[in-house]
FIKOLZA-1660 file (N, C-alpha, C; in steps of 0.1 Angstrom, whole numbers, plus 5000, padded with zeros to 4 digits):
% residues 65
   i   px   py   pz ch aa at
   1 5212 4982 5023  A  X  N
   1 5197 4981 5025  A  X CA
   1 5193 4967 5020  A  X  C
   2 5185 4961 5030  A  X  N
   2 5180 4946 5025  A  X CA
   2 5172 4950 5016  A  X  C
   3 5168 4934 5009  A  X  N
   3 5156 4936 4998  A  X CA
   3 5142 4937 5005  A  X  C
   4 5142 4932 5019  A  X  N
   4 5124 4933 5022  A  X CA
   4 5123 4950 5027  A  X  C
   5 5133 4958 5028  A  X  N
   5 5133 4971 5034  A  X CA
   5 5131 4975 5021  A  X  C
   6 5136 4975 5005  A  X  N
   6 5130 4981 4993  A  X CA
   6 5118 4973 4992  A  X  C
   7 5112 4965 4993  A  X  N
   7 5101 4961 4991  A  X CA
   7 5091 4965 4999  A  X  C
   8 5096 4970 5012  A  X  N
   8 5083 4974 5018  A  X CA
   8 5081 4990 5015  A  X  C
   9 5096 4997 5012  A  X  N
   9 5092 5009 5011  A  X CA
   9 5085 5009 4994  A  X  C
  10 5087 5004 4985  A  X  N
  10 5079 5003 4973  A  X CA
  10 5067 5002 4971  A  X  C
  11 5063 4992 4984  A  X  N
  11 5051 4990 4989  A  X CA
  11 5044 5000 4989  A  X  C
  12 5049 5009 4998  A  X  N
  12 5038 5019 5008  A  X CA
  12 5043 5030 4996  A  X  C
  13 5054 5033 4989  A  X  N
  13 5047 5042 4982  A  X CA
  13 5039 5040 4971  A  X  C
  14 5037 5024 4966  A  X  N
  14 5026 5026 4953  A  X CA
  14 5009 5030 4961  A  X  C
  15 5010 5019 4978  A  X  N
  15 4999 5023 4982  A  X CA
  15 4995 5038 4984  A  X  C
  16 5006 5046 4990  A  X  N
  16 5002 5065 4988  A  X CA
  16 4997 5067 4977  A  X  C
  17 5002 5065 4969  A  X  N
  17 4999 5069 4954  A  X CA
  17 4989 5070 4950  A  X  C
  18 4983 5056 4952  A  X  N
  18 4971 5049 4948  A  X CA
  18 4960 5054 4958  A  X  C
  19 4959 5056 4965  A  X  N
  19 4954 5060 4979  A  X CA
  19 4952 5076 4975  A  X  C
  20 4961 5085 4974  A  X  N
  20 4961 5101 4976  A  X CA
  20 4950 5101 4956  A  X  C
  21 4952 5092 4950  A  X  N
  21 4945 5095 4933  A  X CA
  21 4931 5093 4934  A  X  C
  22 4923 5103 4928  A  X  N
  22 4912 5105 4931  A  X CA
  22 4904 5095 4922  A  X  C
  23 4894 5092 4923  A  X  N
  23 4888 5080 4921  A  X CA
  23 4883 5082 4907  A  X  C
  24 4883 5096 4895  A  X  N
  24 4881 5092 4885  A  X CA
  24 4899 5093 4879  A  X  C
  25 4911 5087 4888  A  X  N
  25 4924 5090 4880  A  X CA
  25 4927 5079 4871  A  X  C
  26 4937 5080 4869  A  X  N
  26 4941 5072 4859  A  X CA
  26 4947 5054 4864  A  X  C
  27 4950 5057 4875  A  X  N
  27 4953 5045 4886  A  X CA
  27 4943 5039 4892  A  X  C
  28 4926 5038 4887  A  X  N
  28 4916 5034 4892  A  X CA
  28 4917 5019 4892  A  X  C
  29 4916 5010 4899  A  X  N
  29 4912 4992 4892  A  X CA
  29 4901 4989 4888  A  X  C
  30 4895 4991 4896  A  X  N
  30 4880 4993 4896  A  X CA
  30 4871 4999 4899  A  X  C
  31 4865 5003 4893  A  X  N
  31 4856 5023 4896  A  X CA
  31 4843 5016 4911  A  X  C
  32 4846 5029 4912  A  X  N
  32 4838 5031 4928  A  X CA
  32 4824 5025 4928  A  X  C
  33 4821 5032 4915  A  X  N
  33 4804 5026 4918  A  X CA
  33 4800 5017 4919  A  X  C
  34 4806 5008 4915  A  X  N
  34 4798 4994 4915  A  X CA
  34 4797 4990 4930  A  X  C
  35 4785 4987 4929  A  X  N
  35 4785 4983 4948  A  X CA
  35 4793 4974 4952  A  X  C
  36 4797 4976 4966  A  X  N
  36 4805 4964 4975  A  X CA
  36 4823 4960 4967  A  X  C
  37 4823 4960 4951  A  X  N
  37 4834 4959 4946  A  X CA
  37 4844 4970 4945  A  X  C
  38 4839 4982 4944  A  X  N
  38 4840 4993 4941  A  X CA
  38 4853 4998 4955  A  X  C
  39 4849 4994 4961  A  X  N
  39 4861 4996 4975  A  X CA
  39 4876 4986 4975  A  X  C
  40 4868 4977 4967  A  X  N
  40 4881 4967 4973  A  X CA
  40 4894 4967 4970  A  X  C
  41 4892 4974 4961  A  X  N
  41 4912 4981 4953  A  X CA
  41 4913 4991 4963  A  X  C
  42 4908 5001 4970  A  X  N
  42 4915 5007 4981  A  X CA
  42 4918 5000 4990  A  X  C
  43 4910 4987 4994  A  X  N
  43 4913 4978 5008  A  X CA
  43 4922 4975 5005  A  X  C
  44 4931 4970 4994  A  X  N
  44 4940 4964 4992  A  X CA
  44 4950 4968 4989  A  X  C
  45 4952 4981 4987  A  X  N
  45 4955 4994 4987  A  X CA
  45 4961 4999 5003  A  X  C
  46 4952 4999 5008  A  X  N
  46 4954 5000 5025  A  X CA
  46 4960 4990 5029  A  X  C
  47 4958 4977 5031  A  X  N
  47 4965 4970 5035  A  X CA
  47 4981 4966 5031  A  X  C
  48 4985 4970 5015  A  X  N
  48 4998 4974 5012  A  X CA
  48 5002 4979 5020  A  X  C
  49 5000 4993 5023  A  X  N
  49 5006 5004 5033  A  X CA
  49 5006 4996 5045  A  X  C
  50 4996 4992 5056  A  X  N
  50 4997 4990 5068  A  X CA
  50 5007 4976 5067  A  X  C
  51 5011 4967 5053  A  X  N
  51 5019 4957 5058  A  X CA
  51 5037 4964 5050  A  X  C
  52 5038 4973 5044  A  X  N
  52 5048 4981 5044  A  X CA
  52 5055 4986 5055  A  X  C
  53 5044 4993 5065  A  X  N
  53 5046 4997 5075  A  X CA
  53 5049 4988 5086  A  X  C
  54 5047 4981 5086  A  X  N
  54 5050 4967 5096  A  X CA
  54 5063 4960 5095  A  X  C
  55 5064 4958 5081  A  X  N
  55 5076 4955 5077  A  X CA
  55 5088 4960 5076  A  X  C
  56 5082 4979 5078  A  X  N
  56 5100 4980 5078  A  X CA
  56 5103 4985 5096  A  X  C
  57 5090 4984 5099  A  X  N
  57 5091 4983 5118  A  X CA
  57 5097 4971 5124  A  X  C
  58 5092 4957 5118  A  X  N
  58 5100 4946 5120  A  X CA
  58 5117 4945 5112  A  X  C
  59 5115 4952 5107  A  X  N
  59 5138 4953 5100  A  X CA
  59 5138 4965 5109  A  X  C
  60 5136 4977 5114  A  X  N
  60 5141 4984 5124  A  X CA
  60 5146 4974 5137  A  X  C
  61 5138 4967 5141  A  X  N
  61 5137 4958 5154  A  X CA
  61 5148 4949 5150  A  X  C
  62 5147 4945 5138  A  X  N
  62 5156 4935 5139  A  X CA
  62 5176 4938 5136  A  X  C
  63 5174 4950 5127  A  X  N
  63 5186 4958 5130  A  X CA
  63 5191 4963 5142  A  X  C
  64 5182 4967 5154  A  X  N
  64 5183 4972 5169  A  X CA
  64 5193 4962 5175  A  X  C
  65 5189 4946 5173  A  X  N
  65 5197 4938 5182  A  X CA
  65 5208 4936 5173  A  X  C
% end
């Protein structure tokens, strides 16, 4: 197993993690209420995952050939 295939799957599971924990848990960054900031640890959050997910789609592709 390459290292960007453990890094992406590490990836996407701290983003589940973080993602499925409810917003008063213990894995908060930044608490919700604050306006406008209050989201941006999920966005970043989300976007782990969706570049997790990219990355081990691009090592499937590239194992294929």
């Amino acid at each position: 197993m390459s290292a960007s295939r453990i890094k992406a799957i590490i990836s996407i599971t701290i983003a589940v993690i973080y993602l499925l924990n409810p917003g008063w848990g213990v894995f908060e960054l930044i608490p919700d209420n604050i306006p406008f900031f209050g989201n941006l640890d999920e966005g970043a959050a989300t976007m782990l995952l969706l570049w997790g997910i990219k990355s081990l789609k691009n090592n499937s592709r590239k194992l294929e050939k």
